[in-house]
Rosetta silent file (secondary structure, phi, psi, omega in degrees, C-alpha in Angstrom):
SEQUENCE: XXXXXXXXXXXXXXXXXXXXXXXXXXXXXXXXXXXXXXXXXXXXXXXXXXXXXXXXXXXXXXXXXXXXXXXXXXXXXXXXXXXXXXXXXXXXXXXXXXXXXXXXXXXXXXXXXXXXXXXXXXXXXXXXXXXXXXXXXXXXXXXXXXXXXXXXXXXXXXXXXXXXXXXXXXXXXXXXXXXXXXXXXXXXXXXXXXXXXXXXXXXXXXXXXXXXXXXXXXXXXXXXXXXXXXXXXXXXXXXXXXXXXXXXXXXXXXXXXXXXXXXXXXXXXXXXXXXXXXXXXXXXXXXXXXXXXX
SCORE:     score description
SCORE:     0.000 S_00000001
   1 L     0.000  144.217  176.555   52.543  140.633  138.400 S_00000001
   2 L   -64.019  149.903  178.731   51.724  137.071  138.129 S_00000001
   3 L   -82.533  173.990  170.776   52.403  135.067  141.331 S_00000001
   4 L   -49.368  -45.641 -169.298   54.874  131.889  141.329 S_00000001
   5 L   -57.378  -72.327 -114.755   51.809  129.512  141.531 S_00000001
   6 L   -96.510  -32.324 -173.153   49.952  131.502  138.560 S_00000001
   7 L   -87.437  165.054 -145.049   52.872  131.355  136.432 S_00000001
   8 L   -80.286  127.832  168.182   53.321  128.567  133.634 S_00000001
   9 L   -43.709 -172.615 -166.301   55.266  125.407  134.350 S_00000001
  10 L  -109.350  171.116  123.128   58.816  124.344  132.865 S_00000001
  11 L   -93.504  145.951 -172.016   58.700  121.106  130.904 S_00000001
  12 L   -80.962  -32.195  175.530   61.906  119.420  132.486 S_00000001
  13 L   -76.113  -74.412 -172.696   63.013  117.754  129.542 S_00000001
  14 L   -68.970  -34.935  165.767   62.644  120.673  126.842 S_00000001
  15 L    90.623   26.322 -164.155   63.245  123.258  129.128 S_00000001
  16 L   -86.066  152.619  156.747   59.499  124.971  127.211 S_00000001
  17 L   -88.250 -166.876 -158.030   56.942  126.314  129.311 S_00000001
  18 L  -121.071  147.795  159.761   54.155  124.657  129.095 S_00000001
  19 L  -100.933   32.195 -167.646   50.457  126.214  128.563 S_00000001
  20 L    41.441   43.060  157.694   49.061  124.505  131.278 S_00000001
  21 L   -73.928  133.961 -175.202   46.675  122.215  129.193 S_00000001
  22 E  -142.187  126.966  173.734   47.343  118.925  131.018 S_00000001
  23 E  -119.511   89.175 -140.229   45.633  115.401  129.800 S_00000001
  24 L    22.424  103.125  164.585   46.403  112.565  131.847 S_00000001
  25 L    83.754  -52.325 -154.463   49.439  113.589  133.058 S_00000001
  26 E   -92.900  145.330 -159.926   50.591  114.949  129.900 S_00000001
  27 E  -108.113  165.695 -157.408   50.852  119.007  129.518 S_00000001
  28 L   -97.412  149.982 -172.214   50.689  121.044  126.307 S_00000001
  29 L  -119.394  153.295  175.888   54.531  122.368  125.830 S_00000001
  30 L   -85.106   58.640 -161.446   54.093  126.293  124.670 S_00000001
  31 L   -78.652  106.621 -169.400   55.861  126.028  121.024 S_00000001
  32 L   -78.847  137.781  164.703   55.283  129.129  119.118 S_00000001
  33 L   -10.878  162.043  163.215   55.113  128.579  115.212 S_00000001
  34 L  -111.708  153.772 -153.917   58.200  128.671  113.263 S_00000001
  35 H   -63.805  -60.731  126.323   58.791  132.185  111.450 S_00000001
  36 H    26.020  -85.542  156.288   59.082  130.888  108.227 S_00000001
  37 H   -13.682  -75.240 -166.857   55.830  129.110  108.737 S_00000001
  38 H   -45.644  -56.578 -151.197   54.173  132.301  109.695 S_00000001
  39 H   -71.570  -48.114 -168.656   55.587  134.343  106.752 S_00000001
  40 H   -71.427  -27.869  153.987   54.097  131.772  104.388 S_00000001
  41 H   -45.404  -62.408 -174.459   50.821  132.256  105.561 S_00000001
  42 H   -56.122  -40.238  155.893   50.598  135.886  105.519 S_00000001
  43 H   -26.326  -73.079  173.468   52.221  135.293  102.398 S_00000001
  44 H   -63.281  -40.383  179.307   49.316  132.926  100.936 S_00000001
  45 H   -54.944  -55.080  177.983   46.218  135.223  102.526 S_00000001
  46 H   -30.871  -56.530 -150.298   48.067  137.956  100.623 S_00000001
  47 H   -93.375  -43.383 -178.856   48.194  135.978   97.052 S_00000001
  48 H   -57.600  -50.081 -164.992   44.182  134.971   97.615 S_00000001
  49 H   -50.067  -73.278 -168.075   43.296  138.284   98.188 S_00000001
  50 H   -59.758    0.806  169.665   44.992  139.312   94.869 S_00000001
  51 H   -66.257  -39.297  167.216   43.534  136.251   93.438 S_00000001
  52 H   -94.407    5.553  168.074   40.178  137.347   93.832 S_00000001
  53 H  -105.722  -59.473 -166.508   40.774  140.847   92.459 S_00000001
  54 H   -48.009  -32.400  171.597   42.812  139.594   89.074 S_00000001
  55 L   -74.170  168.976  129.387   39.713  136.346   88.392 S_00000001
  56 L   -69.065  118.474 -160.356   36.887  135.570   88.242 S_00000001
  57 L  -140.036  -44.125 -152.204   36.329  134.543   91.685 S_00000001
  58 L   -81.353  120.906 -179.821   33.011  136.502   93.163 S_00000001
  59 E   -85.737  157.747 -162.129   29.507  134.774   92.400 S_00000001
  60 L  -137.603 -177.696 -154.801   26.928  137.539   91.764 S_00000001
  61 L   -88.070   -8.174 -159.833   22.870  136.811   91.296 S_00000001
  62 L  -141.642  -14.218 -152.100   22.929  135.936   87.835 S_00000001
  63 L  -138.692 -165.063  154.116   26.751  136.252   86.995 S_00000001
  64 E  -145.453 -177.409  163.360   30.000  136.144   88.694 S_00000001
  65 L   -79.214  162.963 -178.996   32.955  138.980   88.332 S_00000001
  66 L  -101.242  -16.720 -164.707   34.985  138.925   85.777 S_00000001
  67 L    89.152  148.639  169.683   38.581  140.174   86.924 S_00000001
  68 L   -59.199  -40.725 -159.689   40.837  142.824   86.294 S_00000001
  69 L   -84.721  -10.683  163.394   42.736  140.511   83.929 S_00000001
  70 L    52.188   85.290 -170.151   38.706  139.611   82.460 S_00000001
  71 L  -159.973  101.311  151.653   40.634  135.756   81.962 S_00000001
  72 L   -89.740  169.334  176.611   38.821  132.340   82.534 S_00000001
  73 L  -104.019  -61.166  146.407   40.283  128.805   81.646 S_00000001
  74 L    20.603 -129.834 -158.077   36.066  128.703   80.575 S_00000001
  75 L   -40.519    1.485 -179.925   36.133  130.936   77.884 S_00000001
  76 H   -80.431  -55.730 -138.181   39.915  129.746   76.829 S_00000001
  77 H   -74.420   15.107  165.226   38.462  126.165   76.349 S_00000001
  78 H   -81.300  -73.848  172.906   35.469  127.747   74.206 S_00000001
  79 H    -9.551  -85.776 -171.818   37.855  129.163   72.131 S_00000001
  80 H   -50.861  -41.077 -176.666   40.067  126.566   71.319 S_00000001
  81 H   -67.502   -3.464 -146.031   36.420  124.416   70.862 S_00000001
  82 H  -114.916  -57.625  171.928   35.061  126.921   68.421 S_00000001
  83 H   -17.148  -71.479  172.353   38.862  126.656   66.746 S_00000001
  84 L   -54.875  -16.316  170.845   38.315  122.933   66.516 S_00000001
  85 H   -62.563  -78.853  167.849   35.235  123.338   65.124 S_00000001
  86 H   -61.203   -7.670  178.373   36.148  125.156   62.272 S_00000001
  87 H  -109.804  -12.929  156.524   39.080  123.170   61.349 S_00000001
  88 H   -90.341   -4.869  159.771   36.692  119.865   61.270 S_00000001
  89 H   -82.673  -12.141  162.420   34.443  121.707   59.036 S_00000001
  90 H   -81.311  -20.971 -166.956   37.006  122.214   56.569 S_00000001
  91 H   -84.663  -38.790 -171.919   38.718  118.565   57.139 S_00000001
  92 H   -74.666    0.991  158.953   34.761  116.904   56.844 S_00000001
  93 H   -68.135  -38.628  175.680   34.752  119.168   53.342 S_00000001
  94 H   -73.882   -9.417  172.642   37.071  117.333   52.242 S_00000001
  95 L  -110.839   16.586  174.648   35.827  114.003   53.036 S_00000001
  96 L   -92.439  -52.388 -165.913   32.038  115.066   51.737 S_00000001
  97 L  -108.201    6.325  142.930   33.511  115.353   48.456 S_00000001
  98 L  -109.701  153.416 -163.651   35.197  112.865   48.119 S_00000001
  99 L   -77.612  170.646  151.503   34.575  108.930   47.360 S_00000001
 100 L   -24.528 -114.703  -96.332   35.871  105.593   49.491 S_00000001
 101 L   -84.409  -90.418  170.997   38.014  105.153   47.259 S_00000001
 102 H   -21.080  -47.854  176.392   39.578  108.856   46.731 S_00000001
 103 H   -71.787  -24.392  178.065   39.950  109.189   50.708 S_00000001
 104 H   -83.105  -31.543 -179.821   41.969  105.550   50.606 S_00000001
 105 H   -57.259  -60.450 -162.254   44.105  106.963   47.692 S_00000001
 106 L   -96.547  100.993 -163.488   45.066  110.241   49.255 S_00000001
 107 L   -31.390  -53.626  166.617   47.345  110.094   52.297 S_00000001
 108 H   -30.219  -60.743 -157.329   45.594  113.814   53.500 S_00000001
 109 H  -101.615   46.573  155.963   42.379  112.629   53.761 S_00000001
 110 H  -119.657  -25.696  167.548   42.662  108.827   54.792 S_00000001
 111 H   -72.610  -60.848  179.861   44.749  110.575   57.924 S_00000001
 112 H   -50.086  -42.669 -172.030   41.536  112.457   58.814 S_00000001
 113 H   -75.035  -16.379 -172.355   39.377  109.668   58.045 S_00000001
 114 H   -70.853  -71.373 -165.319   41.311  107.713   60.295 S_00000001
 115 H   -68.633  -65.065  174.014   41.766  109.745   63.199 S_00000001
 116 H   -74.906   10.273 -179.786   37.624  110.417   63.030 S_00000001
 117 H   -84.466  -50.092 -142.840   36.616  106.932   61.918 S_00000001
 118 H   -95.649  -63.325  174.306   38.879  105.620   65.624 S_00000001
 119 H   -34.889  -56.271 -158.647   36.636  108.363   67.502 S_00000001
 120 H   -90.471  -55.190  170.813   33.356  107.198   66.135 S_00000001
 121 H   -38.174  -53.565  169.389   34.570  103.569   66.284 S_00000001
 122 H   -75.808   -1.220  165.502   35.092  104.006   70.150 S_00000001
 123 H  -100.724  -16.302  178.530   31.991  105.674   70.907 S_00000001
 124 H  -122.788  -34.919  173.568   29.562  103.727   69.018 S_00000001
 125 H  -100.379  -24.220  176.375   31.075  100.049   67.856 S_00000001
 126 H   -37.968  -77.823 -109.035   34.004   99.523   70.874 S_00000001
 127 H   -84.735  -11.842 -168.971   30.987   98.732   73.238 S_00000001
 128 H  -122.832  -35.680  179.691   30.069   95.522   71.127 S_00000001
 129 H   -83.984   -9.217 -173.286   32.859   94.915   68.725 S_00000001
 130 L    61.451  164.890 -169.516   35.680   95.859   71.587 S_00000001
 131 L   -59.802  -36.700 -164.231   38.147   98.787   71.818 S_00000001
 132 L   -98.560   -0.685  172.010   40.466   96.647   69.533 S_00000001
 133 L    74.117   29.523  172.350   37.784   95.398   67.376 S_00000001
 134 L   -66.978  -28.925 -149.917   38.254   91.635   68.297 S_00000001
 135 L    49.357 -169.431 -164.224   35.027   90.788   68.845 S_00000001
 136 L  -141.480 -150.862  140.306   33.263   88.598   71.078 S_00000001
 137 L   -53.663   56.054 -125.665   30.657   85.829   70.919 S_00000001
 138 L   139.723  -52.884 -160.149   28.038   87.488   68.597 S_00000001
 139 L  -115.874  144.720  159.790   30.047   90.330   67.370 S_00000001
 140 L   -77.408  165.220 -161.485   32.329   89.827   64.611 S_00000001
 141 L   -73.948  163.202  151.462   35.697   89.803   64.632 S_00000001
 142 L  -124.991   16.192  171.617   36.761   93.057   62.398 S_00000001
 143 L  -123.345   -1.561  162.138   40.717   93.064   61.739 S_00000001
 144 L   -81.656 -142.356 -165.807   40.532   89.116   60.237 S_00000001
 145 L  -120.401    8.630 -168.760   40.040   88.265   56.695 S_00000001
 146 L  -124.987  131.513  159.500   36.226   86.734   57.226 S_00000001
 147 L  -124.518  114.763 -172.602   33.339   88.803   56.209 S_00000001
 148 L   -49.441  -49.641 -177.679   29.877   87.825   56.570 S_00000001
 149 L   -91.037  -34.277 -177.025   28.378   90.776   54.328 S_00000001
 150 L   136.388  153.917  178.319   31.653   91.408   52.223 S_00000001
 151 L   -89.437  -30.111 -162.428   34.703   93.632   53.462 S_00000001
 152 L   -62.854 -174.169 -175.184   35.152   95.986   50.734 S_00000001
 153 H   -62.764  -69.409 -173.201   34.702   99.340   51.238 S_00000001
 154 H   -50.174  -35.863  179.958   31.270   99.624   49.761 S_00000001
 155 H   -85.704  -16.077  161.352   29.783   96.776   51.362 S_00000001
 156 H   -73.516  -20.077 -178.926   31.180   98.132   54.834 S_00000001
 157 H   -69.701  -55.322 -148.379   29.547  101.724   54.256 S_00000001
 158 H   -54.283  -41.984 -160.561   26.420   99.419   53.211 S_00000001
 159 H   -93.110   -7.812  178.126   26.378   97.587   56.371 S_00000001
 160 H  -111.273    3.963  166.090   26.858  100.493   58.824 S_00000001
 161 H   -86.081  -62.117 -133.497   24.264  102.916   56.767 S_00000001
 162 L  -122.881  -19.377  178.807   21.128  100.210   56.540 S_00000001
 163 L    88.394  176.945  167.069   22.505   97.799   59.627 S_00000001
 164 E  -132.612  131.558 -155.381   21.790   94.288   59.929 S_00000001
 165 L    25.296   67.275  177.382   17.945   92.769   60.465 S_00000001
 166 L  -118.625  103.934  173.880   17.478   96.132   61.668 S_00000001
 167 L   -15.118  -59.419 -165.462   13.639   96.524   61.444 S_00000001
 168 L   -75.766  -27.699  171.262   13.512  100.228   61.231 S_00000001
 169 L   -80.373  101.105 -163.651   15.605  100.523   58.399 S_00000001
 170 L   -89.297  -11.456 -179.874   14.043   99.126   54.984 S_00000001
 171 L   -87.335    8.278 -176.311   17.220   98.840   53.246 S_00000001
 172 L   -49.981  142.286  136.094   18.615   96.379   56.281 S_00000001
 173 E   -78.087  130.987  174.603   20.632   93.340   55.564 S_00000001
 174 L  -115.966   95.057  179.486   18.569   90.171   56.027 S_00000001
 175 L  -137.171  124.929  152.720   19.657   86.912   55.881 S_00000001
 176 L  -101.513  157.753  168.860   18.413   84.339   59.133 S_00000001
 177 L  -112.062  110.102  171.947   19.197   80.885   59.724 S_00000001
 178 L   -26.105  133.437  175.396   16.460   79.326   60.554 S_00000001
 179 L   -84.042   84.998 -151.803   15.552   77.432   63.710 S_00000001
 180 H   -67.382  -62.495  142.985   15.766   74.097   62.185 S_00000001
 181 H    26.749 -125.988 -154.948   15.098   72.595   65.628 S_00000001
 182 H   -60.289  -38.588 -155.824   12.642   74.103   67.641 S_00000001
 183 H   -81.685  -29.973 -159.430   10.176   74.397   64.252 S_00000001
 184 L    82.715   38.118 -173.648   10.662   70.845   63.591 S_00000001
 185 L   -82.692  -92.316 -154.208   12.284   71.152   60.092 S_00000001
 186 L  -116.151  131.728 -162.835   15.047   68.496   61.254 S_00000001
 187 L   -70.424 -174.095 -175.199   14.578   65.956   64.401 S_00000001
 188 H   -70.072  -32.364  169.323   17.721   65.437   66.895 S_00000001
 189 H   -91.073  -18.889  162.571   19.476   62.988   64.994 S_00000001
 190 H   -72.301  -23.710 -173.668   19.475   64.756   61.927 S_00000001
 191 H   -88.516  -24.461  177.676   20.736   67.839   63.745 S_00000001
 192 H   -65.318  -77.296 -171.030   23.586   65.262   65.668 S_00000001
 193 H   -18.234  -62.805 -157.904   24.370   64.248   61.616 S_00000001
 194 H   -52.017  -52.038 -149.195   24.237   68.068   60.321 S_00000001
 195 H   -93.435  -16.178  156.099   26.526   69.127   62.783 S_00000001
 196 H   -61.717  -22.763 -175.144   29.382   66.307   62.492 S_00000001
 197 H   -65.606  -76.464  171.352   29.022   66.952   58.751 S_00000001
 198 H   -38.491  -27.613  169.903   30.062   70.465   59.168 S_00000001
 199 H   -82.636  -14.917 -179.402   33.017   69.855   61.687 S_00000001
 200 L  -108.693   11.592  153.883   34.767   67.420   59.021 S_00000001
 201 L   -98.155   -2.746  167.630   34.356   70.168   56.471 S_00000001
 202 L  -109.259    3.154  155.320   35.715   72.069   58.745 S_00000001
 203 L   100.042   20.775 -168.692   38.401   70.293   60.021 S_00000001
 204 L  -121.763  115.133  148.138   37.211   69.470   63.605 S_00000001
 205 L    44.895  143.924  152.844   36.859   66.704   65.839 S_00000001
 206 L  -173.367  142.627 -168.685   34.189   64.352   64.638 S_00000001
 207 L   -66.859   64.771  170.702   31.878   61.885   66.312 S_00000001
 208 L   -41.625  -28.998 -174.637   33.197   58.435   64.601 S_00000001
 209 L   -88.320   -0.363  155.818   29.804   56.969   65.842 S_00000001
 210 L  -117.108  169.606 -173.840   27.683   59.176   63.448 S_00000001
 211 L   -78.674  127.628  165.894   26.791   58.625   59.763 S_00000001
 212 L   -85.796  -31.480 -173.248   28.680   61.649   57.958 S_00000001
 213 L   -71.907  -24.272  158.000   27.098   60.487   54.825 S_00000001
 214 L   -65.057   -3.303  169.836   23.877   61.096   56.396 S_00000001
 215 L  -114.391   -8.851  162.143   24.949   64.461   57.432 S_00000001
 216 L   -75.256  -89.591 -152.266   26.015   65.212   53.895 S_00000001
 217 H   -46.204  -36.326 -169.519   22.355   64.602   52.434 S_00000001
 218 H   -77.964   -9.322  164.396   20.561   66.580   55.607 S_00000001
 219 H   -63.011  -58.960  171.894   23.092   69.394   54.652 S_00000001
 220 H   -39.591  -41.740 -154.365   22.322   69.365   50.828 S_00000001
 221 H   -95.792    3.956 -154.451   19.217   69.156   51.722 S_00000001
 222 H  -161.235  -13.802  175.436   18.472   72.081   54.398 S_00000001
 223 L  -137.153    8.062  169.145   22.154   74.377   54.714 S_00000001
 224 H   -82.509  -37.962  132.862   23.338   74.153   51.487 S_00000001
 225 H     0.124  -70.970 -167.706   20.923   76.632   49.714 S_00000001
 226 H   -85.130  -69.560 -163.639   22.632   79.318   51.619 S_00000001
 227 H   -78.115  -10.334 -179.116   26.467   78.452   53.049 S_00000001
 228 L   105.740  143.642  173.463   26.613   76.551   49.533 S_00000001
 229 L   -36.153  -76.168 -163.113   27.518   72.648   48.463 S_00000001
 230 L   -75.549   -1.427 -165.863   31.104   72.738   49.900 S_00000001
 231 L    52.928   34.779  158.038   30.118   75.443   52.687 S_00000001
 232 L   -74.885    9.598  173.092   32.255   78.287   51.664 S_00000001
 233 L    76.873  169.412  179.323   29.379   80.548   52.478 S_00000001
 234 E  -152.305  101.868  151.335   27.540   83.667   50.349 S_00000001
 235 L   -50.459  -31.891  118.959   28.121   87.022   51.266 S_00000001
 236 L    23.852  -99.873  172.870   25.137   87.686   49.522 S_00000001
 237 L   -54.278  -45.506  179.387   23.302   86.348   51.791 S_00000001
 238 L    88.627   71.532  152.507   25.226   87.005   55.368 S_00000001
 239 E  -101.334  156.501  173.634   25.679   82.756   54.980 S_00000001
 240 L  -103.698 -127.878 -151.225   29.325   82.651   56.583 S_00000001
 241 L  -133.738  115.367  175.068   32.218   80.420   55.207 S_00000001
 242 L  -100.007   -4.846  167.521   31.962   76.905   57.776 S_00000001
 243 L  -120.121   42.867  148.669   35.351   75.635   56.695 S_00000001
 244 L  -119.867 -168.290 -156.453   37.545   77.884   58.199 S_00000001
 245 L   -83.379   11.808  176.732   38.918   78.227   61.194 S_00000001
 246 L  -138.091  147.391 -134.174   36.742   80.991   62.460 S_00000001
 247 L  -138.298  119.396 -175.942   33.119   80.829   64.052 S_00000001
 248 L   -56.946  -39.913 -157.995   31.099   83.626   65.204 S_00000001
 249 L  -117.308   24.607 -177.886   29.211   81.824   67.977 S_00000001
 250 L    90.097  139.475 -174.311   31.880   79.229   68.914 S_00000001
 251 L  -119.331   76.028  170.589   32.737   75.880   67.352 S_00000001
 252 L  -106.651  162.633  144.437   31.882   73.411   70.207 S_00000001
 253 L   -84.477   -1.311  167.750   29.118   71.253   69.526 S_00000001
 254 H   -85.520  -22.109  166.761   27.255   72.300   71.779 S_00000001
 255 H   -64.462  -18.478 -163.841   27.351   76.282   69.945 S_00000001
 256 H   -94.721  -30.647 -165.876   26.880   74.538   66.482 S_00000001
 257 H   -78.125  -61.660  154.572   24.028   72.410   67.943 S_00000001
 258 H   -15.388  -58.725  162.835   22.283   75.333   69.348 S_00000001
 259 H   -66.882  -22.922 -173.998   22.347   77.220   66.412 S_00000001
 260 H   -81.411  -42.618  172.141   20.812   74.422   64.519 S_00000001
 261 H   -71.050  -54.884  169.940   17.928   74.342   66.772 S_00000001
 262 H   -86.224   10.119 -174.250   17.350   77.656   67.470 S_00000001
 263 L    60.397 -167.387 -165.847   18.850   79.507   64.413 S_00000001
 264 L  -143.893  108.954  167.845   20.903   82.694   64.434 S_00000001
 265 L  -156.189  102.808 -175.738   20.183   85.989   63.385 S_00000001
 266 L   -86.568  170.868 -170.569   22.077   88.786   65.603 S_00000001
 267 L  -135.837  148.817  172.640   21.263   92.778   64.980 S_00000001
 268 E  -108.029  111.286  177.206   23.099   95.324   63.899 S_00000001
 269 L   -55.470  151.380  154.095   21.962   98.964   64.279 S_00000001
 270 L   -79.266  108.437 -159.165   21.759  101.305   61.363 S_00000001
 271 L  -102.775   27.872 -175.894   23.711  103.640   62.147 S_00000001
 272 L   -83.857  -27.645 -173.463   22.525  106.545   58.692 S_00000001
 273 L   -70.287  -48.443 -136.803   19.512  107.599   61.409 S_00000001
 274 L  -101.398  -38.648  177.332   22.536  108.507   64.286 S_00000001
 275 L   -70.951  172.406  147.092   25.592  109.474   62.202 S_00000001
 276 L  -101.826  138.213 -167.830   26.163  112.055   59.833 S_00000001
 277 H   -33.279  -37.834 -148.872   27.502  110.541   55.862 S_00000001
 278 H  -101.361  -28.620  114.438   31.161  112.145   56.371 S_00000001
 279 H    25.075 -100.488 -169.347   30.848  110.191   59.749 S_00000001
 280 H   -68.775  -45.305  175.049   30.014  106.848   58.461 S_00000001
 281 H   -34.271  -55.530 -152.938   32.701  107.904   55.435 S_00000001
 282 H   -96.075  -11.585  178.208   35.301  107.840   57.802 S_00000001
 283 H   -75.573  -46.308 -152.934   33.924  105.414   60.275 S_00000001
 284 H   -86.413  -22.382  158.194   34.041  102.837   56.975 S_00000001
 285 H   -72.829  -43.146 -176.615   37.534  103.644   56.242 S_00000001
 286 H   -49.299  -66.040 -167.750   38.636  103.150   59.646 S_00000001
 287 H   -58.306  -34.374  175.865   37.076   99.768   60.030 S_00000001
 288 H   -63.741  -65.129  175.832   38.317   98.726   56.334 S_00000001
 289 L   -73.894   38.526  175.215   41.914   99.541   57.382 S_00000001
 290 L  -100.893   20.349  159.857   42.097   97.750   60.734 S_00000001
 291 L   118.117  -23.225 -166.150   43.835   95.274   58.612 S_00000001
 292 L  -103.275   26.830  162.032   40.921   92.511   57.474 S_00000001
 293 L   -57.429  129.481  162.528   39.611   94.879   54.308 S_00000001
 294 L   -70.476    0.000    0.000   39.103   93.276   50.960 S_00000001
C-alpha cells in the first residue's frame, strides 16, 4: 500500500487529486476525460478504420487500393468530364454549321454561343479588354457604339481571326498613325495647331491663343487622308471617329499631343493560330452582343 506521503495531494478548492505535476506553485489537478469524449474517439478510430477498407485510401508502388466500394470522387469527376465533353461536341456541331448570322437568329444556338464566347472572352480578352469589357487606356472599349475596324459581326470574326498589326499573320489589320513628331513631318507648333483643331471638332476645351484656322490646313493637310475632312474617321482604315466623345488613349492634350508625335499603332493578337473556328464563332457573337454591335 502506498504510504500517506506517497499518496497524491487534494486540490483544496476542487476537492481533485492532483497528479503531482507542480509548476511554480501550481499542481496538475487529476481530471479524467469526459465519457462522452472518450466514446467519440473510439468511435472516430473505428469509422477510419472502415474508411480505409470501403476507399481508396492505401498507396501501393505504382497504384493505390481501390476499396471494397471500388469509388473515387477521381474517377466521378472523369466521368462527368468525358459527359461534358460529349455534349460540347454536339453543341460546337451545331455552331460549325452554322453562319453569324444563323447562330444570332436562333435562340438554341446564340445561348451556346454565348455561354462559350463569355468563357473564351475571360480567358483570353478579360486580361486586356477587362472582365466587363470596358477597356482601358489602349484597349478598346467593347459594349459602346465606337468601332475602330467596324462592329458587325463579320468584321468582329475578321478582327479576332487575322488580329491587328499582328506581324505573323498576313491577313492582319494595318492601319498606323504615323509619328508626325519625332520624324519631323510637322514641327511643335503645327502639332500645338493640329491638336486644338481636333478638340473644337470635338467639342473640347480649346487654347483661345492658337490659330484654329491654322490647325484646319495642317489637318487637311496631314490627318485628313485617313480620319477624313470633318474627322468622322474610316473603319477601313482603323482611322477612329475624333468628334465624339470617346478616345482610346485619353483626350487631354497632353494624350492627343503624344500621339501626334509619336503616332499610335497598338497590337492585337490573332487569335485563328490559338482558337479553334467554332471558338472564335462564338467568341464573335459574344463580343457583338455585349451591347455595342452594329
Amino acid at each position: 500500500m502506498a504510504s500517506e506521503s506517497e499518496k497524491p495531494a487534494v486540490d483544496a478548492v476542487t476537492g481533485t487529486a492532483t497528479t503531482g505535476h507542480e509548476w511554480d506553485g501550481i499542481q496538475e489537478l487529476n481530471t479524467p476525460l469526459p465519457r462522452w469524449w472518450l466514446w467519440t474517439l473510439y468511435l472516430t478510430i473505428v469509422w477510419s478504420i472502415g474508411y480505409w477498407i470501403v476507399y481508396p485510401a492505401w498507396p501501393l508502388i505504382s497504384s493505390h487500393t481501390t476499396g471494397v466500394l471500388n469509388y473515387s470522387s477521381r474517377a466521378e469527376v472523369g466521368q462527368e468530364l468525358v459527359k461534358l465533353a460529349a455534349l460540347r461536341t454536339t453543341q460546337a456541331a451545331g455552331l460549325a454549321n452554322a453562319s453569324l448570322t444563323e447562330i444570332k437568329a436562333s435562340p438554341d444556338l446564340q445561348r451556346i454561343a454565348l455561354a462559350r464566347g463569355k468563357a473564351a472572352f475571360g480567358d483570353n480578352c478579360a486580361p486586356c479588354h477587362g472582365g466587363a469589357a470596358t477597356g482601358a487606356a489602349g484597349f478598346p472599349n467593347l459594349i459602346d457604339d465606337e468601332w475602330i475596324w467596324g462592329g458587325k459581326l463579320d468584321d468582329i470574326q475578321k478582327t479576332i481571326l487575322h488580329g491587328i498589326r499582328w506581324e505573323q499573320n498576313p491577313e492582319t489589320r494595318v492601319g498606323n498613325m504615323p509619328a508626325f513628331g519625332r520624324t519631323g513631318m510637322l514641327k511643335r507648333d503645327e502639332i500645338s495647331q493640329a491638336v486644338e483643331y481636333v478638340r473644337s471638332i470635338a467639342g473640347l476645351d480649346v487654347d483661345k491663343a492658337v490659330d484654329l484656322g491654322k490647325g484646319k490646313e495642317v489637318f487637311a493637310a496631314n490627318c485628313a487622308s485617313c480620319h477624313g475632312e470633318g474627322g468622322k474617321g474610316n473603319q477601313e482604315l482603323g482611322a477612329p471617329d475624333l468628334t465624339d466623345a470617346i478616345w482610346l488613349y485619353g483626350s487631354s492634350r497632353q494624350a492627343m499631343t503624344e500621339g501626334l508625335i509619336n503616332g499610335r499603332g497598338g497590337i492585337m493578337p490573332a487569335w485563328s493560330a490559338r482558337l479553334d473556328p467554332v471558338t472564335i464563332k462564338a467568341l464573335t457573337v459574344y463580343v457583338h452582343g455585349l451591347g455595342g454591335g452594329q
